[in-house]
N, C-alpha and C positions, 0 to 999 in steps of 0.2 A: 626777359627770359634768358635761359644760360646760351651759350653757343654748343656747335657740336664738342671743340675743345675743351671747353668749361666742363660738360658733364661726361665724357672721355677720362677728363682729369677727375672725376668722383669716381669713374666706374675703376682705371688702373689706380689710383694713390690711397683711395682711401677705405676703412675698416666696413664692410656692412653687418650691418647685427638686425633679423629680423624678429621683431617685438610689438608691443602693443601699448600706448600710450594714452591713457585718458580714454580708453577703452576704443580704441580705434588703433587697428591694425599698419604694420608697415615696416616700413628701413629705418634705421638710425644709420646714419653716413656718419664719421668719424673720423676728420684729416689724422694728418702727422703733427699736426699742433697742437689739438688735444680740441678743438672745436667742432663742434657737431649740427647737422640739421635730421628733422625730422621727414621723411616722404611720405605723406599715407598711402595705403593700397585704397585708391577710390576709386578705381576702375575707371568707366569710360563709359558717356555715353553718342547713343546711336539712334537719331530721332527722339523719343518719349521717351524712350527706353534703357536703361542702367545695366551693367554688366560689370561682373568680377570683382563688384566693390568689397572689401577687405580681404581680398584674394591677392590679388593684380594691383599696379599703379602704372599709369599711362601718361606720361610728363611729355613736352610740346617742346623742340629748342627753335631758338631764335636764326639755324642756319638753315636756309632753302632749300630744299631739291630739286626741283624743278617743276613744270607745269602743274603735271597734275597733282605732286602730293609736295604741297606748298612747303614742310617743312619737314627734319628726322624728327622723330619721335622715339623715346623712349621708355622699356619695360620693364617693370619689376614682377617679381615675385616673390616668392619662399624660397625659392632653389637658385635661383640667376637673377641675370639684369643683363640686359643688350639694347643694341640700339639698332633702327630698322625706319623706313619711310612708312608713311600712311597718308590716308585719302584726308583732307579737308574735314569732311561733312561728320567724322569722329570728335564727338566732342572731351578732348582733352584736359590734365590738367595742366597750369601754368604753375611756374615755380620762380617768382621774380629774385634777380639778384641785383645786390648792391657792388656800385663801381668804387 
């Protein structure tokens, strides 16, 4: 998973374009070197239960917070992107990166 810096450095450096890809919704991130990933908006779920899928995308980073909401978490939409703490028991997406 990215760190807080890692996707810090997506949210200040790089282009977001929201779009839709193989019919699914989301970000296209777009460094300064011309390489791109895809984020989908898959929302999040909660228990059984799914939310905001192709609305919202809800990404997990690899840096802690502490006790209770084990790591940051970060939000996309149509309009923004921020980053913010959340509880565990949201089940998240992961975004593996290579070292």
């Amino acid at each position: 998973m990215p760190t807080d810096e890692e996707m810090q450095e997506l949210i200040d450096k790089c282009t977001w374009t929201w779009t839709t890809q193989n019919g699914v919704k989301g970000y296209k991130v777009t460094g300064t070197n011309g390489n791109s990933i895809f984020l989908p908006a898959a929302g999040h779920r909660l228990g059984s239960s799914l939310y905001h899928v192709g609305s919202d995308g809800y990404y997990w980073s690899s840096t802690p917070y502490d006790d209770r909401y084990d790591y940051n978490a970060y939000y996309l939409d149509s309009d923004f992107h921020y980053m913010n703490n959340d509880d565990r028991l949201y089940g998240q997406s992961v975004r593996p990166v290579v070292e």
